[in-house]
C-alpha positions in Angstrom: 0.0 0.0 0.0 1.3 4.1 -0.8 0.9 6.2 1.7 1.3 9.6 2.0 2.0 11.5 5.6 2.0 15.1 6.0 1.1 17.2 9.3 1.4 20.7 11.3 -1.3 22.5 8.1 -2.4 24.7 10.2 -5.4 25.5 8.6 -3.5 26.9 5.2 -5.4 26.1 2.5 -2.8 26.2 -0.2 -0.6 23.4 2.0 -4.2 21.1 2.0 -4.1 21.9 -2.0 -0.4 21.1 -2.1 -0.7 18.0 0.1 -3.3 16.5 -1.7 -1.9 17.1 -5.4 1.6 15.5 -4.1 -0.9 12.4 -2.7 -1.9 12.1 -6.1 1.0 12.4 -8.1 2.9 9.9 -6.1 0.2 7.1 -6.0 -0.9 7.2 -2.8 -3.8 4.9 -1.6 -4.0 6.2 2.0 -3.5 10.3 2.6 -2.4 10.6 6.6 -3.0 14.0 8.6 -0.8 14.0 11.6 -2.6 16.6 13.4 -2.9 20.7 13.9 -5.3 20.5 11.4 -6.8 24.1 12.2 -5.8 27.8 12.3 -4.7 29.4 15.2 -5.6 33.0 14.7 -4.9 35.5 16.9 -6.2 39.0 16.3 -5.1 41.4 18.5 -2.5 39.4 19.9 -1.3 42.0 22.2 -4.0 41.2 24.2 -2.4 38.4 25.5 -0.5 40.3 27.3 -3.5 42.7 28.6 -5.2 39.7 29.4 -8.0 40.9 27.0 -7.9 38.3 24.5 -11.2 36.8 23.4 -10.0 33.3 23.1 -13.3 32.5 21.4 -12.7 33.4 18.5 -9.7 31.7 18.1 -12.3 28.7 18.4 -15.3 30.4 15.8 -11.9 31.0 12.9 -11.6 27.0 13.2 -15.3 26.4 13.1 -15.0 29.1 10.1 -12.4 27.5 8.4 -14.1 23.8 8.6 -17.4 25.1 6.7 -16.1 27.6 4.5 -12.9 25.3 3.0 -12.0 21.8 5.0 -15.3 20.2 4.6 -15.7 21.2 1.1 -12.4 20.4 0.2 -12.0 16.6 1.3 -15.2 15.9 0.4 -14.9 17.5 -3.5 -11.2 15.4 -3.4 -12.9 11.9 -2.5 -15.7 12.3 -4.9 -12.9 12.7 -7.8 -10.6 10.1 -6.0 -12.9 7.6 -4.1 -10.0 5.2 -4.2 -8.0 7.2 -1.9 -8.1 6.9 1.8 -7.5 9.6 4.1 -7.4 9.3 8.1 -6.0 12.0 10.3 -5.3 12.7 14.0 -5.7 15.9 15.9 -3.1 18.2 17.2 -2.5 20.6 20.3 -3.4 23.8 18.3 -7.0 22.2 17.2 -10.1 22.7 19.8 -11.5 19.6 20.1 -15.5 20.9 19.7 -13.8 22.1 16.1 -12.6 18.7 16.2 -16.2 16.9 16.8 -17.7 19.5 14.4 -15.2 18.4 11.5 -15.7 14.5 12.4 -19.5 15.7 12.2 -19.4 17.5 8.6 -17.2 15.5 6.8 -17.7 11.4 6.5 -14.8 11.2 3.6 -12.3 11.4 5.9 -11.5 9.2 9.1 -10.2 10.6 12.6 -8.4 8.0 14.5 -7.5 9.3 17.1 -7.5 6.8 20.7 -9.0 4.3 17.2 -7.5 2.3 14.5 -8.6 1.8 11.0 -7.9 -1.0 8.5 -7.2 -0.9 4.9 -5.5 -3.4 2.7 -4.3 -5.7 6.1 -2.6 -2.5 7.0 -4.1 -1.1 10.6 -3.5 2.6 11.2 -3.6 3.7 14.9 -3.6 7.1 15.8 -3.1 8.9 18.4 -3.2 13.5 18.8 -2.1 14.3 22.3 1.1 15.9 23.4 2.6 16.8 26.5 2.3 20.2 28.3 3.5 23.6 27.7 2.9 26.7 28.4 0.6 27.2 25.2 -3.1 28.1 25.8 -5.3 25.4 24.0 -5.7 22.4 26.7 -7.9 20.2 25.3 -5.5 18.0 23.6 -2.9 18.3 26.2 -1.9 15.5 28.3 0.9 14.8 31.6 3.2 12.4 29.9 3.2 10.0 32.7 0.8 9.9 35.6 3.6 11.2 38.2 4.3 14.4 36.0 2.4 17.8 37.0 0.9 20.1 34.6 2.9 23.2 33.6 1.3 26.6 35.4 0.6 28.8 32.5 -1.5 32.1 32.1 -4.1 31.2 30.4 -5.3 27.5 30.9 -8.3 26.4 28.4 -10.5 23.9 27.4 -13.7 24.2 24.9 -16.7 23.4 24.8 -19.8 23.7 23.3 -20.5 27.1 24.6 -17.2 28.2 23.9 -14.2 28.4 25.7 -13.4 27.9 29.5 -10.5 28.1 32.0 -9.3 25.1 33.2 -8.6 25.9 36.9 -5.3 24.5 38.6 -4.3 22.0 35.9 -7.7 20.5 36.0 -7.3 19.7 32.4 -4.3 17.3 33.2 -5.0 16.2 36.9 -8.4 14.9 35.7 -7.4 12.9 32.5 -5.3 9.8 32.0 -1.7 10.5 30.8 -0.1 9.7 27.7 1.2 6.3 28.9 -2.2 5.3 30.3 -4.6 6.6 27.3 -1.3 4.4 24.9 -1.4 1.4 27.1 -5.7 1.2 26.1 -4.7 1.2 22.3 -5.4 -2.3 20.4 -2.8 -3.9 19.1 -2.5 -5.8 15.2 0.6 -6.9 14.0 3.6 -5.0 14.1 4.7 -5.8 11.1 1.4 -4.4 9.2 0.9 -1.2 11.9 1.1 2.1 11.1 1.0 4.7 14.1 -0.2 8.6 13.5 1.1 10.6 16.4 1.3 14.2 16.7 3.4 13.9 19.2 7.3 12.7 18.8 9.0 10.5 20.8 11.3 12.0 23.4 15.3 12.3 22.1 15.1 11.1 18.8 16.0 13.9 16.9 12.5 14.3 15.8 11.3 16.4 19.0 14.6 18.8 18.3 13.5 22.4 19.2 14.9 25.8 17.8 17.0 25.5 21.2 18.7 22.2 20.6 16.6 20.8 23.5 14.0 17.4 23.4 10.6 17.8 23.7 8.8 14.7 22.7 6.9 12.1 24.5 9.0 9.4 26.7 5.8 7.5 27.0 5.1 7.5 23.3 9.0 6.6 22.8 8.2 3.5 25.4 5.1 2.5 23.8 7.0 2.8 20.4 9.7 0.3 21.5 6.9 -2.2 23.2 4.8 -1.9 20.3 7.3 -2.4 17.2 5.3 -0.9 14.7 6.1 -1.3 11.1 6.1 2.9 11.3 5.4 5.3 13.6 4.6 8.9 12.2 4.7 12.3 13.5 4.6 15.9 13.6 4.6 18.9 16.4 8.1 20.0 16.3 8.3 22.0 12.8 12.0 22.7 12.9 13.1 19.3 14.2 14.7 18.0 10.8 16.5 21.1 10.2 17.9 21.1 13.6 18.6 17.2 13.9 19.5 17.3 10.4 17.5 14.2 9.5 13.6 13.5 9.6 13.6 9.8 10.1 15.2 7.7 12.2 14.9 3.4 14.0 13.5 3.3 17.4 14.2 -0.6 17.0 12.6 -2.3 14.2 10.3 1.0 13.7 10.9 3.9 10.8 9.7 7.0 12.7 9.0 9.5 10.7 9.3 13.7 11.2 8.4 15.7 8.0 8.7 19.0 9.7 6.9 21.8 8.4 6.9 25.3 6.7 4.5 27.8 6.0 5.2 28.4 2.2 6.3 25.0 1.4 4.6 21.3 1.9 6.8 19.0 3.5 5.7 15.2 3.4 7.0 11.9 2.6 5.6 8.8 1.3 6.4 5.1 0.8 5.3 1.7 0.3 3.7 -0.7 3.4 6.1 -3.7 1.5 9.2 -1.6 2.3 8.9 1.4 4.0 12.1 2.0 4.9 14.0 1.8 1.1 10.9 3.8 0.0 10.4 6.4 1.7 10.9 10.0 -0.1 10.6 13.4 2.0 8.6 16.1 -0.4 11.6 18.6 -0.1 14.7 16.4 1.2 14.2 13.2 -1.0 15.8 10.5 0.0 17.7 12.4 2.8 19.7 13.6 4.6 18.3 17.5 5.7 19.8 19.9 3.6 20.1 22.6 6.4 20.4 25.7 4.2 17.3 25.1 2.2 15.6 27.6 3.8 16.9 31.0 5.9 17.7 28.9 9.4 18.7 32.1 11.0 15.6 34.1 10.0 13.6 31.1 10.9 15.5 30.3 14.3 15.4 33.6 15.6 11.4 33.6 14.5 11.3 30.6 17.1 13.6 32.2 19.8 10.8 35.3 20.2 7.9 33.0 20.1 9.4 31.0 22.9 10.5 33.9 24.9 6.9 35.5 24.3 5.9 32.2 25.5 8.0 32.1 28.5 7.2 35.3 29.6 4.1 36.1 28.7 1.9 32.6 28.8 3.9 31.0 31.7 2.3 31.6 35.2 
């Protein structure tokens, strides 16, 4: 089976178009979404630091982008290509009422997210969640294992159907499983024909490398990777990972785990064949491998990265 793996879209439409038109021109049978499906718009950002931000609309722009492109979109793409499967998980930056209201208006695409799907003998098992930070949207947010605490941050939130809410006191973490526990309740095929979708990477791999040089993946997902031994495990979350790293895949064992990265004005995605995914696989921008580090400005795009995380270290941390 083809499959084609992109993530981190962030509600840009001209990424969806690009994704979709690489899909197709490469022969994929199975598109994969590996979460942040939705925009994250902030007008009047400097509110944030007012504390006047209306976090609810940051909520209606992804209901707005759902109706008036997403659900259009992959439903007009599997009319013309009904042969091609396409399964996606969410990511931190997507509210998860925009998440039930896209599962709601659009039945040509699958969310498996805490699910699996089969196709062709190949199960794909997905899974959105990452670990905390200091970031506002909770609702896909989860302690890693069930002795971590929740990072304090300014603004703590959760949605719902009336909009958004404030999670008091790490609520939002205390009162969920953790990333090990929801992992250890996924169903299990054959490693050999499984295909994970995470949006989260697994801790110290290369493909959790921040802007800073540090780790930030999962250690449970990492665990539950090597326990597992699927034939690939896919993700997304850290955008500059590759370029930092200097490679997007890497073996966690027997496993290919995959990092595409991601930028704004340019897909990145990979595919490859189920019967060899390791000799097959082809990043959209890199090829074969390895990262060529100068393809885009790294500087520009680093120090970009160090004044979002100092806004977010000083401004959204508690």
């Amino acid at each position: 089976m083809r499959v084609a793996f992109t993530c981190d879209l962030h509600g840009r439409s001209p990424l969806y178009e690009e994704a979709f038109e690489y899909a197709v021109n490469e022969g994929a049978e199975c598109i994969l979404i590996g979460g942040d499906l939705l925009p994250t718009r902030l007008r009047h950002p400097y509110r944030l630091v007012t504390g006047g931000f209306e976090f609810t609309d940051s909520l209606r722009a992804q209901f707005t982008f759902i109706d008036s492109f997403l659900a259009r979109f992959l439903e007009d793409f599997s009319r013309c290509h009904p042969g091609i499967l396409i399964l996606y998980v969410p990511g931190n930056h997507d509210w998860s009422t925009a998440l039930e209201h896209l599962k709601d208006s659009v039945h040509a695409a699958t969310c498996i997210h805490l699910d699996s799907v089969t196709a062709k003998g190949i199960v794909f098992t997905g899974y959105g969640c990452v670990t905390d930070s200091s970031f506002w949207v909770k609702d896909f947010v989860r302690r890693d294992t069930d002795t971590d605490r929740y990072i304090p941050s300014r603004y703590a939130l959760t949605s719902t159907r009336e909009g958004v809410t404030v999670s008091p006191e790490g609520a939002y973490a205390a009162l969920r499983p953790s990333i090990g526990e929801e992992l250890a309740s996924l169903s299990r095929g054959d490693p050999a024909k499984t295909i994970c979708v995470f949006h989260c990477p697994p801790y110290a791999t290369g493909l959790d490398t921040l802007y800073t040089g540090r780790p930030i993946g999962s250690r449970s997902i990492t665990e539950y990777i090597r326990r597992a031994k699927p034939l690939v495990s896919l993700h997304g979350h850290i955008h500059e990972a590759p370029y930092m790293s200097g490679f997007f895949r890497t073996a966690i064992g027997p496993t290919l785990a995959v990092n595409p990265g991601h930028h704004p004005r340019r897909l990145h995605a990979v595919i490859f064949d189920t019967d060899d995914p390791t000799s097959s696989l082809t990043h959209s921008v890199f090829g074969t491998g390895p990262v060529d580090r100068t393809e885009f400005d790294r500087a520009k795009d680093r120090c970009a990265r160090m004044v979002k995380g100092f806004f977010m270290k000083n401004v959204l941390m508690k």
